[in-house]
C-alpha positions in Angstrom: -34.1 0.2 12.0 -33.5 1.2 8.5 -31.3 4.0 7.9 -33.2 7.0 4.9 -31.6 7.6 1.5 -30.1 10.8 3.0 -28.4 9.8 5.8 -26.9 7.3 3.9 -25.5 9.8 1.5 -24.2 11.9 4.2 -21.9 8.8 6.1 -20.9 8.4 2.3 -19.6 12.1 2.5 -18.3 11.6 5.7 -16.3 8.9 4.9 -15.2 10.2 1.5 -14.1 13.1 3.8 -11.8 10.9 6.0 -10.1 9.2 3.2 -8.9 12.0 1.8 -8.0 13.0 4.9 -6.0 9.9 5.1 -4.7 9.6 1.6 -3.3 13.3 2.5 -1.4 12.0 5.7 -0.3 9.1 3.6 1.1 11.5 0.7 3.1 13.6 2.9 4.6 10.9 5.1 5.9 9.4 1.5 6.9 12.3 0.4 8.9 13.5 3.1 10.7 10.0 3.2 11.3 10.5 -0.9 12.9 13.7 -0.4 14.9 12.5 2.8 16.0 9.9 0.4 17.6 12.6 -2.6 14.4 11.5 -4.9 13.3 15.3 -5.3 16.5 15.6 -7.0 16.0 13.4 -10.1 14.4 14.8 -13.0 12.4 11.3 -13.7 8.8 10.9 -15.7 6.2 10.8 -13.0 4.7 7.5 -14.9 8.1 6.1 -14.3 8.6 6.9 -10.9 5.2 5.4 -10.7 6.4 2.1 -12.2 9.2 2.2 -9.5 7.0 2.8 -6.7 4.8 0.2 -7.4 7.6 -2.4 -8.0 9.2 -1.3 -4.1 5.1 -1.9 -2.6 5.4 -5.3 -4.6 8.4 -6.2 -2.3 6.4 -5.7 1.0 2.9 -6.6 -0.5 2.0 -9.4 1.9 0.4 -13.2 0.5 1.4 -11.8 -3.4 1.8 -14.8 -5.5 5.5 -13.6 -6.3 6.2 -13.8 -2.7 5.4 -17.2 -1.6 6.7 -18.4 -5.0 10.3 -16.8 -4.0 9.9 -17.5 -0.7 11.8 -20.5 0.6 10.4 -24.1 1.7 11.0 -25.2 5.6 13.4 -27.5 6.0 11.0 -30.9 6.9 12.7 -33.7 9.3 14.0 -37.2 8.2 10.9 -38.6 10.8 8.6 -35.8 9.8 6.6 -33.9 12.4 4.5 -36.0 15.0 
């Protein structure tokens, strides 16, 4: 059964609704950590502190080509795995 233009639109709004929703959550959690951490206390560009932010995800940023380059090899046997 095929869903009409306007319901459509409205699951669009819905969801719209719950990512904010989340995004929210998500700001606040950071936040609270940041100032638990002393970083309300700098006086630091907001582009900047962007820049840093992005740079700590990187770190934690799972299957990032920076990752598995720095990442080291396993060690392989002298007979090699059977």
């Amino acid at each position: 059964m095929r869903k009409s233009s306007s319901k459509i639109r409205e699951e669009i709004e819905r969801l719209h609704d719950q990512l904010k929703a989340a995004e929210t959550k998500e700001a606040e959690r950071i936040g609270r950590i940041a100032v638990k951490a002393g970083l309300g206390d700098f006086d630091i560009d907001e582009a900047k502190l962007g820049e840093l932010f992005a740079e700590i995800a990187g770190r934690f940023h799972t299957g990032g080509e920076k990752r598995r380059q720095a990442a080291p090899k396993p060690a392989q046997s002298p007979e090699g795995d059977a």
